[in-house]
C-alpha positions as CSV (number, residue, x, y, z in Angstrom):
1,X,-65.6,-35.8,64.9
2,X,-63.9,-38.3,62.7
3,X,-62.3,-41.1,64.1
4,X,-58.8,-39.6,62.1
5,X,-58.8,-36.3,63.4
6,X,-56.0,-35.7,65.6
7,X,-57.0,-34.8,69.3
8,X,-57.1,-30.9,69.5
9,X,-57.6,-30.3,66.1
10,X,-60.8,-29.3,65.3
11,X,-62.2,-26.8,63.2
12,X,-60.8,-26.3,59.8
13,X,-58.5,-29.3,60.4
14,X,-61.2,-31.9,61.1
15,X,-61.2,-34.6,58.6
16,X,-64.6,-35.4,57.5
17,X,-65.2,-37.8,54.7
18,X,-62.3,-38.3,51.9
19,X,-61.0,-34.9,52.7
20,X,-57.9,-34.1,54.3
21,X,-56.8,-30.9,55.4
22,X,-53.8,-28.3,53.7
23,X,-51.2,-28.1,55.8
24,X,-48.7,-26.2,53.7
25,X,-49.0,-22.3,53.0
26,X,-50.7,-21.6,49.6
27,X,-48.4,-18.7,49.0
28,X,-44.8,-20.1,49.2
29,X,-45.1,-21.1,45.4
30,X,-46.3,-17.7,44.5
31,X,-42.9,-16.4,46.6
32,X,-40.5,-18.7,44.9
33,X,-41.6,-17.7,41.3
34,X,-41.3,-13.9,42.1
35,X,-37.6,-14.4,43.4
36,X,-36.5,-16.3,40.3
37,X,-38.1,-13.4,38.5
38,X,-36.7,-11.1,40.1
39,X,-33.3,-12.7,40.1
40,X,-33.2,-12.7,36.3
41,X,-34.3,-9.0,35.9
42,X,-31.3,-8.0,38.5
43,X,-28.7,-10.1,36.1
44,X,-29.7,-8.7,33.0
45,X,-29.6,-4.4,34.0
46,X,-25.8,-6.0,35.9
47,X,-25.7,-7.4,32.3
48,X,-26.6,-3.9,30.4
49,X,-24.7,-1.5,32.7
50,X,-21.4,-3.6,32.1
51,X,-22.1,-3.2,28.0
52,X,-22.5,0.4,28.7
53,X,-19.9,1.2,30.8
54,X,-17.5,-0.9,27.9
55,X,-19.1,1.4,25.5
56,X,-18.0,4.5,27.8
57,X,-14.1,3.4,27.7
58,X,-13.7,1.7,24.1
59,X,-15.9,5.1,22.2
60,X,-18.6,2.9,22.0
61,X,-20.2,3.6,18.7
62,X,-20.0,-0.2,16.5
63,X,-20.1,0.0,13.1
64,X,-21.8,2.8,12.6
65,X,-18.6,4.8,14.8
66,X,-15.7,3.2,12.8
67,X,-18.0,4.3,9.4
68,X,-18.3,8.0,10.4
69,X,-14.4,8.2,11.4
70,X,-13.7,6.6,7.7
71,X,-16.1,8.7,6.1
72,X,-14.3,12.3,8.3
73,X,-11.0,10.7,7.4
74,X,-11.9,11.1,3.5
75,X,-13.5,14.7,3.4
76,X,-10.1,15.7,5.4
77,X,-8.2,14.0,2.6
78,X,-10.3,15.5,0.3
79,X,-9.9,18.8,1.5
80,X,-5.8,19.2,1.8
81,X,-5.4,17.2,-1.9
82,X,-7.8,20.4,-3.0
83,X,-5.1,23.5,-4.3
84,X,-6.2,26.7,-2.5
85,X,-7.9,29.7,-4.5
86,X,-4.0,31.3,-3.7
87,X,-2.3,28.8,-5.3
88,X,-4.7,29.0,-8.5
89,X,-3.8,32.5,-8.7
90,X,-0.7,32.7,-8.2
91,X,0.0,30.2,-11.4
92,X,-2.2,31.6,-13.7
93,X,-0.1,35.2,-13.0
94,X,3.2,33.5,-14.1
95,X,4.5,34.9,-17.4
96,X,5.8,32.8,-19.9
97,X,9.6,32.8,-20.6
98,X,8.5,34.6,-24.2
99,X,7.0,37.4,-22.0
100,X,10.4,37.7,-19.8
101,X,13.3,40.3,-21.2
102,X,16.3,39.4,-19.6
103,X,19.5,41.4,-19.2
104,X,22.8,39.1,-19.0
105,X,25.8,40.2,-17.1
106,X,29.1,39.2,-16.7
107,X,30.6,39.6,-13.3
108,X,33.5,37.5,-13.6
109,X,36.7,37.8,-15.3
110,X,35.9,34.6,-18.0
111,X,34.9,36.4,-21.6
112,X,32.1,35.2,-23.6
113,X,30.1,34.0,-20.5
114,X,27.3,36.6,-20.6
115,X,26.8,35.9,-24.8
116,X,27.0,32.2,-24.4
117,X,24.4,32.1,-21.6
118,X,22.2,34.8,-23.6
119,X,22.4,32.9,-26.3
120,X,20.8,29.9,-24.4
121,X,18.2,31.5,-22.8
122,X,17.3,32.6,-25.8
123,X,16.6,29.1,-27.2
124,X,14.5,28.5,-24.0
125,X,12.1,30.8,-25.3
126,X,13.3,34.2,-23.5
127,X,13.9,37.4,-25.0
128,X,17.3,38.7,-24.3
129,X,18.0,42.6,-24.0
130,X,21.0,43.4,-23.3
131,X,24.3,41.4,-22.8
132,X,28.0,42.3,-21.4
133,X,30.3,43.2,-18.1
134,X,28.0,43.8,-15.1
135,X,28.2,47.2,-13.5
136,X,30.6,48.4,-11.3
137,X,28.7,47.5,-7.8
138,X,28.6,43.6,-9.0
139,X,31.6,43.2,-11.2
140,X,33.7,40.2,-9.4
141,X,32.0,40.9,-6.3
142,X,29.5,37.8,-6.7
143,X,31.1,35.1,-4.9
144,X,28.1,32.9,-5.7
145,X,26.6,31.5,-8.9
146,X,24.4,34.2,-9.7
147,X,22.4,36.9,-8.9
148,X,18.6,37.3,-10.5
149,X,17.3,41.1,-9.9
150,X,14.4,42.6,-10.9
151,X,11.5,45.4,-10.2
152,X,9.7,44.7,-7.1
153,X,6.6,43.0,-8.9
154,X,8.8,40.4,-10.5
155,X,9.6,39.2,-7.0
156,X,6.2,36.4,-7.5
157,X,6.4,36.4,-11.5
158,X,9.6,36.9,-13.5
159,X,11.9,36.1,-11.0
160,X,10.6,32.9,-10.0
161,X,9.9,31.7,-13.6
162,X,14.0,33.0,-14.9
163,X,15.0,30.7,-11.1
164,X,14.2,27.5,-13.1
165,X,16.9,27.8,-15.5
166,X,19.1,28.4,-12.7
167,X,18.1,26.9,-9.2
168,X,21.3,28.2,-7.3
169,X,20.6,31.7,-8.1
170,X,19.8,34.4,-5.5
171,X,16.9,36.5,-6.0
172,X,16.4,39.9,-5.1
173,X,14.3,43.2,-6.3
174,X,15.2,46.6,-6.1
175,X,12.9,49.5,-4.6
176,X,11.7,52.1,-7.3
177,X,13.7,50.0,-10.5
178,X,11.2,51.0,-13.6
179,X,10.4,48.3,-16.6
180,X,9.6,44.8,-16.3
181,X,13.1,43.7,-17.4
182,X,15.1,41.4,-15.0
183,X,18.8,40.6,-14.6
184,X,20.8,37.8,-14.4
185,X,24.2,38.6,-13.2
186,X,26.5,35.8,-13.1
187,X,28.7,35.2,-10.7
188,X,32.1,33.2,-9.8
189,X,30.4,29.7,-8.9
190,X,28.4,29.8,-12.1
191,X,29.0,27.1,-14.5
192,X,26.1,25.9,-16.6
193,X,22.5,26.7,-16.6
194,X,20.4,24.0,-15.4
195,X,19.5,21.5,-17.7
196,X,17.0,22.3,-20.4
197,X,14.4,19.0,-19.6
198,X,14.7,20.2,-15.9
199,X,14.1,23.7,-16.1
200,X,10.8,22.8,-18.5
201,X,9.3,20.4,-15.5
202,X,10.4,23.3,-13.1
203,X,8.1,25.9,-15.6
204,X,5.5,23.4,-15.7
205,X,5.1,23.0,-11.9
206,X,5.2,26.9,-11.6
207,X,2.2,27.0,-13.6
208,X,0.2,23.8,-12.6
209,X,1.2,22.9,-9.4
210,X,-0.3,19.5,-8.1
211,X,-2.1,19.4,-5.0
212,X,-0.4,18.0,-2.2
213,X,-2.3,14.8,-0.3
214,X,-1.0,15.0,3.0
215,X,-1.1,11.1,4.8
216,X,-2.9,11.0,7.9
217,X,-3.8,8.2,9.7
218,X,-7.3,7.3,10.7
C-alpha cells in the first residue's frame, strides 16, 4: 500500500504510482447535457402550440389567406356586375317607338291637348292612330297625369318603352283588348311630356341596361 492512501481505502482507491483515483461520478455530465436538451425541446413545442393556437383565433392562413379572400372578393364582384340571361332578354324584346301605335286621348276639359301631345310623339319617332276626347269611362275622371293602357303583352314592351316620354304615368293593361295599339289618356295633372333628351337616355337604358356592381367589402 502506498504511503498516500488513506487508511481504509483500499481496493480501487489505492494510489499506486502517479495515479490518483476518480472520485466524482462519470455520468453527472452525461445528465446535465440531456436536461439542457431536453429543456430546449420543451420551449420550442410551448413555442409552436402558442403560434398555432394564434393561428386558431386570428383565421390563421398568412398571405396566402388574405390572397384567396381578395381573389373570392373579385369573382363575387365579377359575378353581380355580369347582367343576367333575363335582363338580356328582356331588352332585346323592347320595340322601338317606330314600332309603337299610340292612341291619344283627351280626358280633360282643355282643347287641343290630345293633337298637341300626338303631334309630339310623333316627332319622337311614334306612330300616332288615333287622336280626340277619351271615352266616356275616363273623360275627366283621371285625377292624375295620365293613364298608359294597353293589351296584356304590352305590359313588358310597349308600355314600358311609351312610360319614358312620360314618367308620371300609370300603367295598366286590359284582359282580352285585341291589337298591339296602346293608349295614352291624359289626365288633369298632365302638363308636358317629359323632356325629349330625357326620355332618349330613358329608351336607351330600356334597351341596354348597365350592369349594376354592387360594393361589398372584403
Amino acid at each position: 500500500m502506498s504511503m498516500l492512501t488513506p487508511p481504509g481505502m483500499g481496493g480501487q482507491y489505492r494510489i499506486t504510482g502517479d495515479k490518483y483515483p476518480r472520485m466524482r461520478p462519470r455520468r453527472r455530465r452525461a445528465r446535465l447535457t440531456l436536461s439542457v436538451v431536453a429543456s430546449v425541446t420543451a420551449l420550442g413545442l410551448v413555442g409552436w402550440g402558442t403560434l398555432q393556437l394564434i393561428d386558431v383565433f386570428t383565421g390563421g392562413g398568412g398571405t396566402a389567406s388574405a390572397a384567396g379572400s381578395a381573389g373570392d372578393c373579385v369573382k363575387r364582384a365579377v359575378a353581380s356586375a355580369s347582367p343576367s340571361p333575363a335582363a338580356g332578354a328582356t331588352a332585346a324584346a323592347l320595340p322601338k317607338p317606330a314600332q309603337i301605335t299610340v292612341n291619344v286621348y283627351n280626358a280633360t276639359t282643355r282643347t287641343g291637348l290630345a293633337k298637341d301631345t300626338a303631334d309630339e310623339l310623333k316627332k319622337r319617332g311614334f306612330k300616332i292612330g288615333d287622336v280626340g276626347n277619351a271615352p266616356a269611362r275616363f273623360d275627366q275622371k283621371i285625377k292624375g297625369t295620365a293613364i298608359l293602357l294597353g293589351p296584356a303583352t304590352a305590359l313588358k314592351t310597349s308600355l314600358p318603352v311609351l312610360a319614358t316620354q312620360l314618367t308620371a304615368a300609370d300603367q295598366r293593361t286590359e284582359a282580352g283588348r285585341k291589337g298591339a295599339a296602346v293608349d295614352l289618356i291624359i289626365g288633369n295633372a298632365f302638363k308636358a311630356l317629359t323632356p325629349q333628351a330625357t326620355a332618349a337616355k330613358a329608351i336607351t337604358a330600356l334597351s341596354d341596361p348597365q350592369p349594376k356592381v354592387s360594393k361589398k367589402t372584403c
